[in-house]
C-alpha beads as a LAMMPS data file, in Angstrom:
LAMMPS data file: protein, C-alpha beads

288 atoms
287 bonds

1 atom types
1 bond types

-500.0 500.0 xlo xhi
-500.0 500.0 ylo yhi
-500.0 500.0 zlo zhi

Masses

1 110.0

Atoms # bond

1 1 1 344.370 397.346 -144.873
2 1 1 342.266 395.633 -147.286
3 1 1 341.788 396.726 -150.985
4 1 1 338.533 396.286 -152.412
5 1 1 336.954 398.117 -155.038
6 1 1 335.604 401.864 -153.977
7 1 1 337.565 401.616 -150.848
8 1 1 337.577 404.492 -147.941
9 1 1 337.685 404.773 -144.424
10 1 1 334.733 403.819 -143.038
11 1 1 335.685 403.070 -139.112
12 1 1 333.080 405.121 -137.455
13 1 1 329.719 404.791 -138.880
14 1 1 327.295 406.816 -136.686
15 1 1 323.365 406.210 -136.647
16 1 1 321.343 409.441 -136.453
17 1 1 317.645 409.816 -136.206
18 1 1 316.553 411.506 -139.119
19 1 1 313.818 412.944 -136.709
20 1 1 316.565 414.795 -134.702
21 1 1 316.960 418.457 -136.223
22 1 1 319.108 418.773 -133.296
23 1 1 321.148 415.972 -134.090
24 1 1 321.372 416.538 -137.917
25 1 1 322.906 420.282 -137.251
26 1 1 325.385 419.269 -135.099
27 1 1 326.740 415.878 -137.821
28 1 1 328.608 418.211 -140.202
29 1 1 331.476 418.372 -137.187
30 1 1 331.470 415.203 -136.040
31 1 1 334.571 412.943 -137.022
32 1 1 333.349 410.302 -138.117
33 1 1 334.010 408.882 -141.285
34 1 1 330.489 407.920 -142.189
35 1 1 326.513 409.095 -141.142
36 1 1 323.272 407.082 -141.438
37 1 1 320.505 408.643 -141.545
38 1 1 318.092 406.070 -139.967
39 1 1 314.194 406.428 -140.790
40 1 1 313.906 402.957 -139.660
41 1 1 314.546 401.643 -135.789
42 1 1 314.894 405.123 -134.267
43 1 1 311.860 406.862 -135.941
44 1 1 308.708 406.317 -133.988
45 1 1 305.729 406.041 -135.767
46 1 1 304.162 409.553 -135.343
47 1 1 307.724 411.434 -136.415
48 1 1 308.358 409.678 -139.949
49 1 1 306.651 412.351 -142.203
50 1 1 308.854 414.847 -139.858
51 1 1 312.002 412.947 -140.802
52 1 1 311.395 412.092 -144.092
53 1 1 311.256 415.732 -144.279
54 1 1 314.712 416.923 -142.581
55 1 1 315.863 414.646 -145.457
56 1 1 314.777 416.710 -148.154
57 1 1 315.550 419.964 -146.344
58 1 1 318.225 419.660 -143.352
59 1 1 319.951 416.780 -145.272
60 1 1 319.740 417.454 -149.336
61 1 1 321.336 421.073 -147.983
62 1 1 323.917 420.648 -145.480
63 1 1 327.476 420.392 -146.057
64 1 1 328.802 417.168 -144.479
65 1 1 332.080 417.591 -145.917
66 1 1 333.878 414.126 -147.053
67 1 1 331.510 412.226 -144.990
68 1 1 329.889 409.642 -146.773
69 1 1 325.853 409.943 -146.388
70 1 1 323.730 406.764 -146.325
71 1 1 320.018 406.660 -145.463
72 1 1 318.323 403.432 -143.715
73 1 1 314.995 403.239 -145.160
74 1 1 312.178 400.688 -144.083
75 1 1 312.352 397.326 -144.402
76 1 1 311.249 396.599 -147.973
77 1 1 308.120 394.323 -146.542
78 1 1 307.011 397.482 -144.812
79 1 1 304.559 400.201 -145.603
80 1 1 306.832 402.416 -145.139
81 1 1 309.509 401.559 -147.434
82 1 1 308.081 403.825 -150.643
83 1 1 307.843 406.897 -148.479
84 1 1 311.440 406.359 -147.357
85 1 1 312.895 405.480 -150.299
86 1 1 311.378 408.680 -152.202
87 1 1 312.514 410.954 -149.446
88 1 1 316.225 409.424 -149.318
89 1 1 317.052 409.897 -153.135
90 1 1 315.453 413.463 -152.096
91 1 1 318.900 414.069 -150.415
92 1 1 321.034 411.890 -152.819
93 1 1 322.715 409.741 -150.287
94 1 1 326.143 407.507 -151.666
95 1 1 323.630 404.934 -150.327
96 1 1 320.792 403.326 -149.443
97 1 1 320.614 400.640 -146.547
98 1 1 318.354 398.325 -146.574
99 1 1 317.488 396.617 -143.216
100 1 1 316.764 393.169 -142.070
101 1 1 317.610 391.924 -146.049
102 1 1 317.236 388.296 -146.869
103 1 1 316.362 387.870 -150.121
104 1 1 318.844 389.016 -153.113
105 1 1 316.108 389.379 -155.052
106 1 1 315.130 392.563 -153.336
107 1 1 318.655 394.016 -154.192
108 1 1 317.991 393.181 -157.360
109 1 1 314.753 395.409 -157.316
110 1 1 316.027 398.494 -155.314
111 1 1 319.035 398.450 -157.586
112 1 1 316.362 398.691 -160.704
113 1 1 314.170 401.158 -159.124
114 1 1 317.608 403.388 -158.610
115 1 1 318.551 402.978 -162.195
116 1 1 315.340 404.510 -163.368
117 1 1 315.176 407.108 -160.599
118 1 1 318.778 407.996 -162.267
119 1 1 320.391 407.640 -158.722
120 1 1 324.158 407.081 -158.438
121 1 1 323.775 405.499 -154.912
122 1 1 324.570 402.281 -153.607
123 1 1 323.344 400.006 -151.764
124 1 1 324.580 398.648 -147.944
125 1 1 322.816 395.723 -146.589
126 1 1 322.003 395.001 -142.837
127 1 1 322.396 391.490 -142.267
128 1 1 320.065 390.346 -138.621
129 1 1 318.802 387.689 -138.969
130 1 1 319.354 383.834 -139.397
131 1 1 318.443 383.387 -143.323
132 1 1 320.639 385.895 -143.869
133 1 1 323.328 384.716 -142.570
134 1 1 322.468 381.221 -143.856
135 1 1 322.015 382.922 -147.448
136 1 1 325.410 385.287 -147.055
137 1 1 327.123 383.871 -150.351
138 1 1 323.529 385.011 -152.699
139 1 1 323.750 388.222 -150.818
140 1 1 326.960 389.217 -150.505
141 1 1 326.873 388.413 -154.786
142 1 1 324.129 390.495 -154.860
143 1 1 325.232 392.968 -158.038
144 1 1 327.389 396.039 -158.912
145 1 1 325.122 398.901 -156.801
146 1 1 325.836 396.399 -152.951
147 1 1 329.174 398.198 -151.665
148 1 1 328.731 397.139 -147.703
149 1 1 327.378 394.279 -145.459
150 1 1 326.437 395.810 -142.178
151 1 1 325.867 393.400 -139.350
152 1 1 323.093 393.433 -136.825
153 1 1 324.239 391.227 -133.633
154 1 1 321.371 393.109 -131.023
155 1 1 318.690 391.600 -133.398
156 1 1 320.608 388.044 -134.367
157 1 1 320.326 387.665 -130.403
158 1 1 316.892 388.259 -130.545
159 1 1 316.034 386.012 -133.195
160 1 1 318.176 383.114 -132.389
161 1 1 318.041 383.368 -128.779
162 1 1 321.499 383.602 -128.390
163 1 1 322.663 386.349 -125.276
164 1 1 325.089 389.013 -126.443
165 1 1 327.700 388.078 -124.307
166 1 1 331.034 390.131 -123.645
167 1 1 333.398 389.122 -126.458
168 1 1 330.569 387.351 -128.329
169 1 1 331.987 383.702 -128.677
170 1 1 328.680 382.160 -129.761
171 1 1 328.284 384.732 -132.990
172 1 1 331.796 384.322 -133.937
173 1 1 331.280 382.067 -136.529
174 1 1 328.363 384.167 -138.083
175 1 1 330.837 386.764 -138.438
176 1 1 333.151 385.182 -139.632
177 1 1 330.878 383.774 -142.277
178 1 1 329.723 387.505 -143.237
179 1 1 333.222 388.956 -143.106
180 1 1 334.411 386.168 -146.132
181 1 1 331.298 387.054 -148.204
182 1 1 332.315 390.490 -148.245
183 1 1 336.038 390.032 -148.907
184 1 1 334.884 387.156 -151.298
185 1 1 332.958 389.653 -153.530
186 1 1 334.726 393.349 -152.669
187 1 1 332.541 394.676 -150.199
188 1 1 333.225 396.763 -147.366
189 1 1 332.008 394.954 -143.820
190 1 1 330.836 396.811 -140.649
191 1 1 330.342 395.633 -137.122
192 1 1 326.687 396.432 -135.080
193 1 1 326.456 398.801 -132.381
194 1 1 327.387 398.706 -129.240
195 1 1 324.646 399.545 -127.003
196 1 1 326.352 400.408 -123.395
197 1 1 327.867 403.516 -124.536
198 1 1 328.980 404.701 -121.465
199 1 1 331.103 401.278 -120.963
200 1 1 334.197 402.869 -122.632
201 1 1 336.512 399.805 -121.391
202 1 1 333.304 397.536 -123.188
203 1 1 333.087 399.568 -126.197
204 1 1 336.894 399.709 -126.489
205 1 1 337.297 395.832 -126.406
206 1 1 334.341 395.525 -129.013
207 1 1 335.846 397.705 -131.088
208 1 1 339.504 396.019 -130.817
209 1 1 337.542 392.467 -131.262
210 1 1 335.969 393.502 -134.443
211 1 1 339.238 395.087 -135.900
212 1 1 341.097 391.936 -135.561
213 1 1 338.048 390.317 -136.997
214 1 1 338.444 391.581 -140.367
215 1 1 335.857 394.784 -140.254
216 1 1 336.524 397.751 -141.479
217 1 1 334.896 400.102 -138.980
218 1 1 331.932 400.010 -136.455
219 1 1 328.122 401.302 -136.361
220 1 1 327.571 403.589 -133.470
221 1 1 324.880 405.194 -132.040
222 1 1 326.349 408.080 -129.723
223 1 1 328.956 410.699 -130.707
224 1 1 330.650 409.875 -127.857
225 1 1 331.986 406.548 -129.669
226 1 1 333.707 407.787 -132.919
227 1 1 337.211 408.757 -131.140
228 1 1 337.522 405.014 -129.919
229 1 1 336.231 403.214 -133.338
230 1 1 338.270 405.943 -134.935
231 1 1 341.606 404.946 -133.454
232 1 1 340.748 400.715 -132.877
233 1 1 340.279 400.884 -137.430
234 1 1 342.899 403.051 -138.359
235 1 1 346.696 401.654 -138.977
236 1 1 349.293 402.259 -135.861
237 1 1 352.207 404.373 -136.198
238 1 1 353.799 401.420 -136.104
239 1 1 352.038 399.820 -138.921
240 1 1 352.896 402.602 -140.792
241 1 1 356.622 402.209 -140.083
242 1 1 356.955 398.969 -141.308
243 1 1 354.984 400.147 -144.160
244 1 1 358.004 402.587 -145.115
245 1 1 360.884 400.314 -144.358
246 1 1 359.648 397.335 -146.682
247 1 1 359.192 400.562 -149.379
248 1 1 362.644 401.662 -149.027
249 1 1 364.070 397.851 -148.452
250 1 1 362.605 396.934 -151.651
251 1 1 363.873 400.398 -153.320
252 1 1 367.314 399.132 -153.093
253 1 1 369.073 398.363 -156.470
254 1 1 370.564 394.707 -154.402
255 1 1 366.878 393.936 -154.164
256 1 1 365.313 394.854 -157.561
257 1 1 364.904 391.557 -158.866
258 1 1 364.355 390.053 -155.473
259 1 1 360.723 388.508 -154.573
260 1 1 361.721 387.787 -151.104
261 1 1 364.225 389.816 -148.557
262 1 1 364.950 389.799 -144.690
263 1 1 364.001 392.577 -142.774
264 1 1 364.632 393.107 -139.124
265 1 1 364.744 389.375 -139.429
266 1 1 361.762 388.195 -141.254
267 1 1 360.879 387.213 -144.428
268 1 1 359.228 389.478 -146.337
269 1 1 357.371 389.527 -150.021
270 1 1 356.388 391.500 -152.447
271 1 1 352.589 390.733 -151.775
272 1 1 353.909 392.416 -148.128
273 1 1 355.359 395.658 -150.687
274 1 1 351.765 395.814 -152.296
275 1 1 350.108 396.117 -148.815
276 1 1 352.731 398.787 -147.789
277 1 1 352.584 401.048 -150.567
278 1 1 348.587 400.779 -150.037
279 1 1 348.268 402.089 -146.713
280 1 1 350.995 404.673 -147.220
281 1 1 348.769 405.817 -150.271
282 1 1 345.878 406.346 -147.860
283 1 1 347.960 408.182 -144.959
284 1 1 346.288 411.561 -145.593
285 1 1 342.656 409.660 -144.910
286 1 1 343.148 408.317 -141.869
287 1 1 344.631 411.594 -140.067
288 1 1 341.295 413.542 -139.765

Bonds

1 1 1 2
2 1 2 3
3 1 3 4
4 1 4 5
5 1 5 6
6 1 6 7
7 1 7 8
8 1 8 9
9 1 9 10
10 1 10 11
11 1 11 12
12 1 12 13
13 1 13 14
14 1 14 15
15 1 15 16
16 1 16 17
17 1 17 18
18 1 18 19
19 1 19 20
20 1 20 21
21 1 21 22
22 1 22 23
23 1 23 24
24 1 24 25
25 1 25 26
26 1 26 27
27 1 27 28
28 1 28 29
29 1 29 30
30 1 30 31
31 1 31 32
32 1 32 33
33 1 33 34
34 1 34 35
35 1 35 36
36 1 36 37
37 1 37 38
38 1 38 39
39 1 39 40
40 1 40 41
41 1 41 42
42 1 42 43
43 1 43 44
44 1 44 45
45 1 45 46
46 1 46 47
47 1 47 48
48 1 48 49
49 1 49 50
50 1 50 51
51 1 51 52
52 1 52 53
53 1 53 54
54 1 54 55
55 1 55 56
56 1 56 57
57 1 57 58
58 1 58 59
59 1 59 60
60 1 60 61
61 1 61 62
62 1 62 63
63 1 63 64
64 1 64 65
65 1 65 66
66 1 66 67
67 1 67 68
68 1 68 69
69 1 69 70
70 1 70 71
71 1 71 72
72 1 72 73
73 1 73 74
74 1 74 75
75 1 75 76
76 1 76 77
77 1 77 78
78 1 78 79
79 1 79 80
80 1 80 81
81 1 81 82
82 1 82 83
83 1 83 84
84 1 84 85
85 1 85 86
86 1 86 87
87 1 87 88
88 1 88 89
89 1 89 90
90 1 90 91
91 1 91 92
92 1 92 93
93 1 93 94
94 1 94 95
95 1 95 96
96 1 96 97
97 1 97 98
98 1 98 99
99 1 99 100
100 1 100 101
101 1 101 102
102 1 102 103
103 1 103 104
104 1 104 105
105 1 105 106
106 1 106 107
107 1 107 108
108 1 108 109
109 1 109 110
110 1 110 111
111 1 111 112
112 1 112 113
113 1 113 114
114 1 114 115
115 1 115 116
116 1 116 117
117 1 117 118
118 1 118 119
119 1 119 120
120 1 120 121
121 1 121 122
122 1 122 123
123 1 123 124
124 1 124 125
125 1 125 126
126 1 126 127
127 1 127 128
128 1 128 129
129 1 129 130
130 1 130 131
131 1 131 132
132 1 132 133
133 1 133 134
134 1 134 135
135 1 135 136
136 1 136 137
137 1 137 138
138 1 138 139
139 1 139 140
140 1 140 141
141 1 141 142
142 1 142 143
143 1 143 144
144 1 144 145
145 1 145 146
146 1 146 147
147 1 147 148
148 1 148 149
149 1 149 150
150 1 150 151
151 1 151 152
152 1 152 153
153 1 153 154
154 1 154 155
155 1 155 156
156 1 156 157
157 1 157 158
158 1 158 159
159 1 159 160
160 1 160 161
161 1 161 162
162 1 162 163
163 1 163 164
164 1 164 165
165 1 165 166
166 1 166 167
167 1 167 168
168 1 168 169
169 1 169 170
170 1 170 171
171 1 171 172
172 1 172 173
173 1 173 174
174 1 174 175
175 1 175 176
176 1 176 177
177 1 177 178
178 1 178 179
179 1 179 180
180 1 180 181
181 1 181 182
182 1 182 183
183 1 183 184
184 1 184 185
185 1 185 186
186 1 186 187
187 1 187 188
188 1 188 189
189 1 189 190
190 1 190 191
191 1 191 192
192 1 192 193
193 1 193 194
194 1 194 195
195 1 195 196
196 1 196 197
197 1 197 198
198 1 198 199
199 1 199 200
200 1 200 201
201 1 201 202
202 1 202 203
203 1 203 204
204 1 204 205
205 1 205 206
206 1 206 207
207 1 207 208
208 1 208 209
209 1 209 210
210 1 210 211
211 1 211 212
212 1 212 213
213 1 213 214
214 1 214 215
215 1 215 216
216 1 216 217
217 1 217 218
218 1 218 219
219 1 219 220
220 1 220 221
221 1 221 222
222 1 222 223
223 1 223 224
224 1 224 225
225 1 225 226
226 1 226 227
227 1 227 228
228 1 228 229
229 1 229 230
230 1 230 231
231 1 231 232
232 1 232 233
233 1 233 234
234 1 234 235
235 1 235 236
236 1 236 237
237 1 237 238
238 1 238 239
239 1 239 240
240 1 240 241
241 1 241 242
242 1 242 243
243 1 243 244
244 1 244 245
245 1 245 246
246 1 246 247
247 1 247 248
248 1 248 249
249 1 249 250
250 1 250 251
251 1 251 252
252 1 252 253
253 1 253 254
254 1 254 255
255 1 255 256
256 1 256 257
257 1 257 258
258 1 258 259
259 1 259 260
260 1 260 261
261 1 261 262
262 1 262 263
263 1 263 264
264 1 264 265
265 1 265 266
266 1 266 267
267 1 267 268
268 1 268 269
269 1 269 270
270 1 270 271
271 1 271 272
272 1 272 273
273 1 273 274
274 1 274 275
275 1 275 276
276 1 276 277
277 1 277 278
278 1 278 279
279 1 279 280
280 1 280 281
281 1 281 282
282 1 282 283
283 1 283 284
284 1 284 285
285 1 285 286
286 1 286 287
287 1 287 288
């Protein structure tokens, strides 16, 4: 597990149509560690003043629990984007995403039009598209309100013309990229969708893929998904075993002073005690 500043679980992120009432009474039980509410790629034209809507009613008034609430507004280049924004600090999300972002300037000006609105939220940012990734290092520095770098592989495809392939060997490097500007500067990092959500064995790899990656969850976009991105992010009981024998080696008095012991045959540090006590700390979080 990775520290970084204003760190939580955040291995199932679930994209729901703000349009959906259906949808948006059912979220409150889902399991998932994290909801956005998406008034961008799943709102068609005709339904936005409907969704804005369910934000300020359905949304601003439901209980969702420990469930962290973000809201995907409009591109910032779009007409839409003021209508969104006004109707997402409606609900007071923990954050805004912003889609498609390129520029850190625009950061820069949603973070100043939250500080006058008086809004604690943050900001996530959806990186799709080449500048962005060419840009990652401005962005990913992009001030004290960015807490997450989302990735967007379905449109990278589309605007590089590279296929999404299984296991994705042609993006690897992009992610890669994206996952270092986020440790670099403290940010969370999330994986894209996974469109073929009945391809459990598909998902499943994905999911495993990203974890070793370096992400800290997956965005979905069917309930059916959480359970898998839920278990593929979260520590083994294994993990957490090893966790509790380099606490208790290290507890001994014959290794007080030491910076370095053997356990079960390897060598292992005190930067390895740090990590351990860590994800014991967050046990409790990960056992919804």
């Amino acid at each position: 597990m990775i520290a970084y500043p204003n760190w939580r679980p955040r291995r199932s992120v679930l994209f729901m149509p703000a349009s959906n009432e259906r949808a948006l009474a059912k979220a409150p039980s889902l399991a998932c560690d994290c909801l956005i509410f998406d008034l961008e790629d799943s709102v068609a034209g005709e339904a936005q003043e409907a969704a804005r809507e369910n934000l300020r009613t359905l949304v601003a008034s439901g209980d969702f629990g420990t469930r962290e609430r973000i809201v995907r507004v409009s591109s910032r280049e779009t007409p839409e984007f003021e209508g969104d924004l006004a109707a997402a600090l409606a609900c007071s999300p923990d954050a805004i995403l912003l889609p498609k972002l390129e520029d850190p300037r625009v950061l820069a000006e949603v973070a100043a039009r939250l500080d006058a609105a008086g809004s604690p939220a943050r900001l996530w940012a959806m990186i799709e598209t080449p500048r962005a990734i060419l840009d990652i290092a401005a962005i990913a520095a992009g001030g004290p309100r960015l807490a997450a770098l989302v990735l967007g592989p379905n449109d990278l495809a589309k605007s590089t013309g590279v296929p999404m392939r299984s296991g994705r060997a042609a993006m690897l490097p992009w992610f890669m990229a994206v996952v270092l500007a986020a440790r670099t500067h403290g940010l969370a990092i999330l994986d894209g969708v996974y469109n073929d959500f009945r391809n459990e064995a598909g998902f499943t790899a994905e999911c495993e893929q990203a974890a070793d990656l370096g992400f800290d969850g997956k965005t979905l976009i069917h309930p059916a998904q959480i359970q898998t991105a839920n278990v593929a992010f979260s520590p083994s009981e294994q993990e957490f075993a090893r966790a509790e024998a380099i606490v208790t080696a290290f507890a001994l008095a014959e290794n007080a002073a030491k910076g370095a012991i053997q356990i079960d045959g390897e060598m292992v540090e005190r930067l390895h005690l740090d990590a351990a006590q860590r994800l014991l700390e967050s046990r409790s979080l990960f056992d919804r």
